[in-house]
C-alpha positions as CSV (number, residue, x, y, z in Angstrom):
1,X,-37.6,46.1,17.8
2,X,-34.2,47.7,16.8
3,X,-30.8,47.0,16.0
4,X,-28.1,46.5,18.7
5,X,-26.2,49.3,17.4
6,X,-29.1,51.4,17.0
7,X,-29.5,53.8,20.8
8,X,-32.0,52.6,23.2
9,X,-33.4,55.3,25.9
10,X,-35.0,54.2,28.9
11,X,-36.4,56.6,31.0
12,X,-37.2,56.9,34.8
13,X,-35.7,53.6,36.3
14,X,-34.0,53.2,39.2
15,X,-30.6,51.8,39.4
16,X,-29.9,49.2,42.5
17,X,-32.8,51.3,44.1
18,X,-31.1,54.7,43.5
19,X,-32.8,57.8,42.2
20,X,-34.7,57.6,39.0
21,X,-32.7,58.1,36.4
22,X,-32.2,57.8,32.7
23,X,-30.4,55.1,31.1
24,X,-29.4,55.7,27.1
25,X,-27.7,52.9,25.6
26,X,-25.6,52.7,22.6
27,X,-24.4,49.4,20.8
28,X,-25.3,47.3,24.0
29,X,-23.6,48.9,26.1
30,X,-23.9,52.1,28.6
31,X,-23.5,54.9,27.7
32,X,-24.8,57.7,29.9
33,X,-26.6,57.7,33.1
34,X,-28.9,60.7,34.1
35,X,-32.0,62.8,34.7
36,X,-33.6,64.3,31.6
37,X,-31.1,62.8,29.0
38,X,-32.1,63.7,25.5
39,X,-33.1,61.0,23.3
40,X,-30.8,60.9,20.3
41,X,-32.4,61.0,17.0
42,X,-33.8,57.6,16.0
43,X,-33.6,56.3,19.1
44,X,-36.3,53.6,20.8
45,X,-37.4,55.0,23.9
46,X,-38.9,53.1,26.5
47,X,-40.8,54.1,29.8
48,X,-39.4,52.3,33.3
49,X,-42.2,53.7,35.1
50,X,-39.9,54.3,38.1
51,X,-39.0,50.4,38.3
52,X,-36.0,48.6,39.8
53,X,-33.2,48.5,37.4
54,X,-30.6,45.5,37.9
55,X,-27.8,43.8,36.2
56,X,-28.2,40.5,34.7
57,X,-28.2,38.3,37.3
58,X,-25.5,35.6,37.9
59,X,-26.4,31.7,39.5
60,X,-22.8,30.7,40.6
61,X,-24.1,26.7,41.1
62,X,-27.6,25.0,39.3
63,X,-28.0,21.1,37.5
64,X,-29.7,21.9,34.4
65,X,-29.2,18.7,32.9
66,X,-31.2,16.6,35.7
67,X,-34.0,19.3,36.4
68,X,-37.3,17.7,36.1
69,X,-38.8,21.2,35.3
70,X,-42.3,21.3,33.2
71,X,-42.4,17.3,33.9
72,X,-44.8,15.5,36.2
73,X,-43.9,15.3,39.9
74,X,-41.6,13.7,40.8
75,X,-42.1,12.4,44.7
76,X,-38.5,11.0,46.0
77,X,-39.0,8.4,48.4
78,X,-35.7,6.6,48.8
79,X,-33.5,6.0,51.4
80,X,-31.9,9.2,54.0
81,X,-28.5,9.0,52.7
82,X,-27.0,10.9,49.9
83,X,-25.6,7.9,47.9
84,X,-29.3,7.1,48.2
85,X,-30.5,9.6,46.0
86,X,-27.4,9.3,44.2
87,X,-28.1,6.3,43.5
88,X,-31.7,6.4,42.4
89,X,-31.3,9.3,40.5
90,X,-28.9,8.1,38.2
91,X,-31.0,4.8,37.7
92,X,-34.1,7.1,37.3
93,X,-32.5,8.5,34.7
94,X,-31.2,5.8,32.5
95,X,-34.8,3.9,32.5
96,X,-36.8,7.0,32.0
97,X,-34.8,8.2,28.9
98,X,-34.7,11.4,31.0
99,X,-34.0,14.1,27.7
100,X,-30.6,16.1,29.4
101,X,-30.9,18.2,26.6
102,X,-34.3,19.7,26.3
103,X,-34.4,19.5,30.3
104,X,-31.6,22.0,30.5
105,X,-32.7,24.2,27.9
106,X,-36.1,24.3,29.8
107,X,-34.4,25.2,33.0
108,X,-32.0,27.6,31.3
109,X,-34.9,30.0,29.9
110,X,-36.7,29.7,33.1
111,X,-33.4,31.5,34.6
112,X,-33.2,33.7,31.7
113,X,-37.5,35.0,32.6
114,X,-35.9,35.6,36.1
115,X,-33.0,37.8,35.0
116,X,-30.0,35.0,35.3
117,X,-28.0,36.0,32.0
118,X,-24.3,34.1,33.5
119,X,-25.0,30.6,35.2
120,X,-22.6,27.4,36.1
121,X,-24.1,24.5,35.3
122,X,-22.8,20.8,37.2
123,X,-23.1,18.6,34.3
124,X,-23.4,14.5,35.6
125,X,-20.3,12.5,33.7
126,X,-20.4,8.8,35.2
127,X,-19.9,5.2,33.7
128,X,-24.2,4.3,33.0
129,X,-24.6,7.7,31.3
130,X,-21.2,8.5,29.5
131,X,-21.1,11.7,27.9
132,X,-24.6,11.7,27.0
133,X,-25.9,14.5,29.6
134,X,-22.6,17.0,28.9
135,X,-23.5,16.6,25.3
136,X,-27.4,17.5,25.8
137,X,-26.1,21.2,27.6
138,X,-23.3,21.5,25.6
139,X,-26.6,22.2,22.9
140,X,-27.8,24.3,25.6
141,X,-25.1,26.2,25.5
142,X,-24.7,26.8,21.9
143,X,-28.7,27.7,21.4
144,X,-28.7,30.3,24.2
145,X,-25.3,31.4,23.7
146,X,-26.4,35.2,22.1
147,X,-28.2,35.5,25.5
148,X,-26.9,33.6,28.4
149,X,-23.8,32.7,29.1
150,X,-23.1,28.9,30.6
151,X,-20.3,27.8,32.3
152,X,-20.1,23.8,32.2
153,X,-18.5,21.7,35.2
154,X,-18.4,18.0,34.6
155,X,-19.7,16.4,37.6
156,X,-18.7,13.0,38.9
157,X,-22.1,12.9,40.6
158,X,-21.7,8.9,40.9
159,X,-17.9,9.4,42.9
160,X,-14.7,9.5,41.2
161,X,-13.3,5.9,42.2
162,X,-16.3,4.0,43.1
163,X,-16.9,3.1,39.3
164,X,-13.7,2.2,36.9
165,X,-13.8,4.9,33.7
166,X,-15.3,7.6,35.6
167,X,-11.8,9.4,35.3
168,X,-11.8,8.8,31.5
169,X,-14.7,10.0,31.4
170,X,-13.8,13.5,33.0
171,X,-10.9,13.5,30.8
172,X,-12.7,13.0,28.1
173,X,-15.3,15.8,29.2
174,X,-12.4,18.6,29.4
175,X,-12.0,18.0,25.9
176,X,-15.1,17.9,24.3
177,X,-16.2,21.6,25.8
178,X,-16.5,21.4,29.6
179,X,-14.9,24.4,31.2
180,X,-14.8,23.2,35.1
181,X,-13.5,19.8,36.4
182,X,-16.1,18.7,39.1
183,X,-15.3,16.8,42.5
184,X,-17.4,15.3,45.1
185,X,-17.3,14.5,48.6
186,X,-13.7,12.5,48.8
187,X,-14.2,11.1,52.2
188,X,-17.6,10.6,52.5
189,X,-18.5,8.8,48.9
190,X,-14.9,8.0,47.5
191,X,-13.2,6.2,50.7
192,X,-10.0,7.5,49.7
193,X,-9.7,11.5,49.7
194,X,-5.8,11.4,48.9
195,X,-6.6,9.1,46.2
196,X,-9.5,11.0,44.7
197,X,-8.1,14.2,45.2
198,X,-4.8,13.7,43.4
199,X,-6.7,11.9,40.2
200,X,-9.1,15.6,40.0
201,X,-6.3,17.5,40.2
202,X,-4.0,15.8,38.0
203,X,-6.9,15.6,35.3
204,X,-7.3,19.7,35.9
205,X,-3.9,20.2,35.5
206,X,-3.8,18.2,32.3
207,X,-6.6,20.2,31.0
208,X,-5.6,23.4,32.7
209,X,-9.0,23.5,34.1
210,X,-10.2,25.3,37.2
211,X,-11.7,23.3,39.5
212,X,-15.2,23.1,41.8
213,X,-16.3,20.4,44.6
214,X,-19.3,19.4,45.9
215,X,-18.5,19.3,49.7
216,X,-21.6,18.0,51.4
217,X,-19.5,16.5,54.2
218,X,-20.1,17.3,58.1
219,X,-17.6,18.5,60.8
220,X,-14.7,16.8,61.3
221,X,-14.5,15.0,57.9
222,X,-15.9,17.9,55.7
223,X,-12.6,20.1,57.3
224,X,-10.2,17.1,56.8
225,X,-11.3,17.3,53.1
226,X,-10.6,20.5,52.9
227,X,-7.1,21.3,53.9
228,X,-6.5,18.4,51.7
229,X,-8.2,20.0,49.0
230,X,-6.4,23.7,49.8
231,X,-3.1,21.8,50.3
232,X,-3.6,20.6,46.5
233,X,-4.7,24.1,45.3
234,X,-1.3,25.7,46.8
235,X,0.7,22.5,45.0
236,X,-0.5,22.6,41.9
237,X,-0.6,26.9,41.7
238,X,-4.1,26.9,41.5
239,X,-4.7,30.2,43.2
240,X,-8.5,31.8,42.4
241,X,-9.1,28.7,40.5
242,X,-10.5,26.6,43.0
243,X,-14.2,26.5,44.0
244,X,-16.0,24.7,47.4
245,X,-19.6,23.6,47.0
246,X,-21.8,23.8,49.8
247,X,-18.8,23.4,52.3
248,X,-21.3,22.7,55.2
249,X,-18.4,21.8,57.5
250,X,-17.4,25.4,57.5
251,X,-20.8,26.0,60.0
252,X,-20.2,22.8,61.9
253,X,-16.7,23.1,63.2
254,X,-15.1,25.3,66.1
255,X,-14.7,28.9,65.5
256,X,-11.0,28.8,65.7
257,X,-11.1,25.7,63.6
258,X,-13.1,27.3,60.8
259,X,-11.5,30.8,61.1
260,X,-8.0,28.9,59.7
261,X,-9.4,27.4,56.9
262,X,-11.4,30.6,55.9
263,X,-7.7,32.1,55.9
264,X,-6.5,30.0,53.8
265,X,-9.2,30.0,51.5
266,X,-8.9,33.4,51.7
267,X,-5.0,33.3,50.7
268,X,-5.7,30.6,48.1
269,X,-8.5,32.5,46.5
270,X,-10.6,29.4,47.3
271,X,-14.3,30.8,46.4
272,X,-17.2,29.2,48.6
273,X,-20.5,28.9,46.6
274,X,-23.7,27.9,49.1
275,X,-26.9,27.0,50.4
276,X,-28.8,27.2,52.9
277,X,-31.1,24.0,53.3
278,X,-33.1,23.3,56.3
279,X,-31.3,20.7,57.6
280,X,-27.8,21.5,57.5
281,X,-25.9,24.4,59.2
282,X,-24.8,26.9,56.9
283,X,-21.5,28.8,56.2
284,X,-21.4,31.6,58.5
285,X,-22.0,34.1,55.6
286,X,-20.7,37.5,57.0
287,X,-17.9,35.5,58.8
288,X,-17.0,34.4,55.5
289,X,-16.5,37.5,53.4
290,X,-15.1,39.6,56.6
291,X,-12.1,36.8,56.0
292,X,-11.7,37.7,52.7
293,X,-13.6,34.5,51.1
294,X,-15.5,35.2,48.1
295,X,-18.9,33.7,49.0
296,X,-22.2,33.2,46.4
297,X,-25.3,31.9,47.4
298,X,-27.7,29.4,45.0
299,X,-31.0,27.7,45.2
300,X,-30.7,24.3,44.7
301,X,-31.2,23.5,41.1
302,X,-34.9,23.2,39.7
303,X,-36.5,20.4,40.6
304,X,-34.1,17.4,40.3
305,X,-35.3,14.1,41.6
306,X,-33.6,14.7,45.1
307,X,-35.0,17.8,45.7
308,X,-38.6,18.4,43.6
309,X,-39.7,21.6,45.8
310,X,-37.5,23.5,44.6
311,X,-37.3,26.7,41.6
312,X,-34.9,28.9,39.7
313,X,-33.7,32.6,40.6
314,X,-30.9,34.2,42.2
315,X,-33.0,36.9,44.5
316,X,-34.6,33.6,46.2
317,X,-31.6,31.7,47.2
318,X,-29.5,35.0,47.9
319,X,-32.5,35.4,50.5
320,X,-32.5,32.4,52.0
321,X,-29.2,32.0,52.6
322,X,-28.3,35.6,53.8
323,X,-31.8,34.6,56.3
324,X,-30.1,30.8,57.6
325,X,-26.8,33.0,57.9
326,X,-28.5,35.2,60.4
327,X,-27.7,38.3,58.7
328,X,-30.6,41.2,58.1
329,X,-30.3,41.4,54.4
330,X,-29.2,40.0,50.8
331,X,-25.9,42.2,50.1
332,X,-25.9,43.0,46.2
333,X,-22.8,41.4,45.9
334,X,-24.7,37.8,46.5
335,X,-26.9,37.8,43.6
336,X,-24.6,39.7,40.8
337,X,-21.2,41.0,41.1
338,X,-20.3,38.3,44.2
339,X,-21.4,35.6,42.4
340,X,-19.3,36.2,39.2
341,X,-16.1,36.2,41.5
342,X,-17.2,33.4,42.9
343,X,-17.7,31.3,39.8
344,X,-14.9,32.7,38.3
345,X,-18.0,34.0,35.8
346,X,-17.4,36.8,33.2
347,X,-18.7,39.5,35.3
348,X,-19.8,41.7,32.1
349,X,-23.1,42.1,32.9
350,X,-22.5,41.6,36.7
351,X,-21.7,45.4,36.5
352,X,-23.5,48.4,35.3
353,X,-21.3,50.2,33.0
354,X,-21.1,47.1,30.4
355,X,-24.3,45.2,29.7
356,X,-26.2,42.9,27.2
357,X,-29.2,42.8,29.5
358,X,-31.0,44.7,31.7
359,X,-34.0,44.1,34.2
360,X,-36.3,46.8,35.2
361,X,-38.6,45.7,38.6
362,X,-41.4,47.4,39.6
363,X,-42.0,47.7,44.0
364,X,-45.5,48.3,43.1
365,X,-48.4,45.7,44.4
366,X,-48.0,44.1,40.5
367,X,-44.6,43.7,41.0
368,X,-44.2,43.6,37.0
369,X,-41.0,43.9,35.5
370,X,-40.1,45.0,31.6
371,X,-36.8,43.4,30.0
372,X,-34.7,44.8,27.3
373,X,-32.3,42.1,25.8
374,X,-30.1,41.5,22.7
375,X,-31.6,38.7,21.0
376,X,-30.1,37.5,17.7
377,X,-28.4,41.0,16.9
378,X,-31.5,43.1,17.7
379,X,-32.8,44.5,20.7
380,X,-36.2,43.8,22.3
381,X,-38.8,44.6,24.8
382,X,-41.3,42.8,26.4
383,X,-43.5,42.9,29.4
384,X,-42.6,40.6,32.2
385,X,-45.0,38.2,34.2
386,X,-45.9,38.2,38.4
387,X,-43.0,37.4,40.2
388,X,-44.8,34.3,41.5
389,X,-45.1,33.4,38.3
390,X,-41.6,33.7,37.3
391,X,-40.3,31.8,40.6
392,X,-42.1,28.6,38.8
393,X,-44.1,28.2,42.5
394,X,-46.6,25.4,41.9
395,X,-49.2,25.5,44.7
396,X,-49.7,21.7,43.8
397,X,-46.0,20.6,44.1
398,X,-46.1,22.8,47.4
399,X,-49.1,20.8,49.2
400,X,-46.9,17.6,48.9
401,X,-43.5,19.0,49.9
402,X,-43.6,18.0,53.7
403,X,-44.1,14.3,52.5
404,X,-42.1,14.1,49.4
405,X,-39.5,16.4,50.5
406,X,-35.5,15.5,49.4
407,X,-32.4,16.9,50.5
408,X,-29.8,18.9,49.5
């Protein structure tokens, strides 16, 4: 282990799948890129062994604070509907004691094995829970902030006007550290989408807060939702500060129906961050960002209560969804650079001229990777695990999935 100022020399790695190369680093960040470089005096050199060298990796939509990572199994078996599991989760929560902040930091370092150094976190803020999870990842936050950086959107999981307080609440929220004011299906769980649309965006413009919803809503009603939310985002001069959620209604509608509102998501610098569950139609991906729409990918977030199948990692989720989108492959800018637009996310270490980590992958059968990180001021390297091992796959959880399966 050295010092973050002291040079760091890694040798025959392989940027984005490029030629080996040498990467010399000086003070955390790049400073030469090359065959053969010398090693400065003093330096720590390190072999790549010809592995896969990436940026930090970037997870433009997760729930750490309601993961159920590391705990027992969790087998949902409540009604279809999304208030359902709304519903149950929240009550699952309060009479459990469910711990939000040693759940998220348990999720957060299971992102930080697979190489996710920038994430946005949906944080629940409703009337039976008060502040109590945003204040467990707010710790999060602060613990892990020398290595990951957390971007915190205060989530009215519960519906905005269903329960009296809840916009209090999100008020409240802004100012204790949140950095994103969170929305959720206006039609669909609020009643009211005029309603519930002009209380979020008079609470983000109070806060001057950008601004991401959960649009879970089908067809017809998903694409009223959203022209009411783009009108909104023109009002209120919210341009590139304005995030959809899922947005499954964008792979329901008509083509001429969807290509408008990708245009004016595109004009608005709306940024669509998806999925790509099994039973929902997915955002046509490549239709998406040939409109100009910054698109992002996620899985969906470790192992909540609605959803226990599932695991952490950018490379998954960019694969799945690029898969459900019918295209041929994961473009790079869906697991770093893409998903720092997106999420309106730092992109420091989204690019490869400015880092604080690095990931090497090796393409051979092992498929071990070495990390070099700044930790607490000093740099360090470790071997990595399998990559199954890293995904958090449990055979066990797997063998019950068809039964106890949730939904996104």
């Amino acid at each position: 282990m050295v010092h973050a100022s002291s040079d760091l020399l890694i040798r025959n790695v392989r940027p984005l799948g490029a030629d080996s190369v040498d990467v010399l680093v000086r003070a955390g960040r790049i400073a030469a890129v090359g065959a053969h470089l010398d090693a400065p005096a003093q330096a720590q050199v390190e072999e790549g062994g010809g592995a896969l060298l990436l940026p930090g990796l970037v997870e433009g939509h997760t729930h750490l604070d309601k993961t159920m990572w590391g705990l027992d199994w969790y087998c949902n078996e409540v009604g279809p509907r999304l208030i359902d599991k709304i519903d149950n989760e929240r009550e699952f929560r309060h009479a459990s004691g469910h711990d939000a902040g040693a759940q998220s930091l348990a999720l957060a370092r299971a992102f930080l094995a697979n190489g996710t150094t920038r994430l946005r976190t949906h944080v629940d803020v409703d009337t039976r829970a008060g502040l109590r999870h945003l204040e467990g990842v707010l710790h999060t936050r602060s613990l892990l902030q020398e290595v990951q950086q957390i971007q915190i959107v205060a989530f009215p999981q519960s519906g905005l006007l269903g329960r009296p307080g809840t916009a209090q609440l999100l008020d409240q929220s802004m100012a204790a550290g949140a950095d994103v004011l969170g929305g959720l299906d206006p039609c669909a769980i609020d009643g009211d989408p005029v309603r519930s649309l002009d209380v979020l965006f008079e609470i983000a413009e109070r806060h001057a807060a950008p601004i991401d919803i959960h649009l879970h809503e089908p067809g017809a009603m998903g694409a009223f939702s959203l022209s009411l939310i783009l009108d909104r985002a023109q009002a209120h001069g919210l341009r590139d500060r304005v995030a959809i959620s899922h947005g499954f209604c964008l792979g329901d509608v008509a083509p001429f129906e969807r290509d408008a509102l990708l245009a004016r998501m595109a004009k608005l610098g709306v940024a669509l961050i998806t999925s790509a569950p099994g039973s929902r139609a997915v955002p046509p991906l490549m239709i998406c960002r040939a409109a100009g729409v910054a698109t992002t990918a996620y899985a969906t977030p470790g192992t909540p209560t609605a959803c226990p199948t599932c695991w952490s990692g950018p490379c998954s989720s960019a694969c799945a969804t690029t898969c459900a989108a019918t295209t041929k492959s994961p473009s790079r800018s869906i697991a770093s650079p893409g998903r720092a637009r997106a999420a309106a996310i730092s992109p420091t270490t989204a690019c490869s001229q400015a880092i604080v980590q690095i990931w090497c992958w090796s393409m051979r059968a092992t498929r071990q990777r070495r990390s070099w990180r700044v930790r607490c001021g000093a740099w360090s390297s470790r071997a990595g695990m399998s990559w199954r091992a890293m995904a958090g796959s449990r055979p066990e959880c797997l063998a019950r999935s068809r039964r106890c399966r949730g939904v996104n």
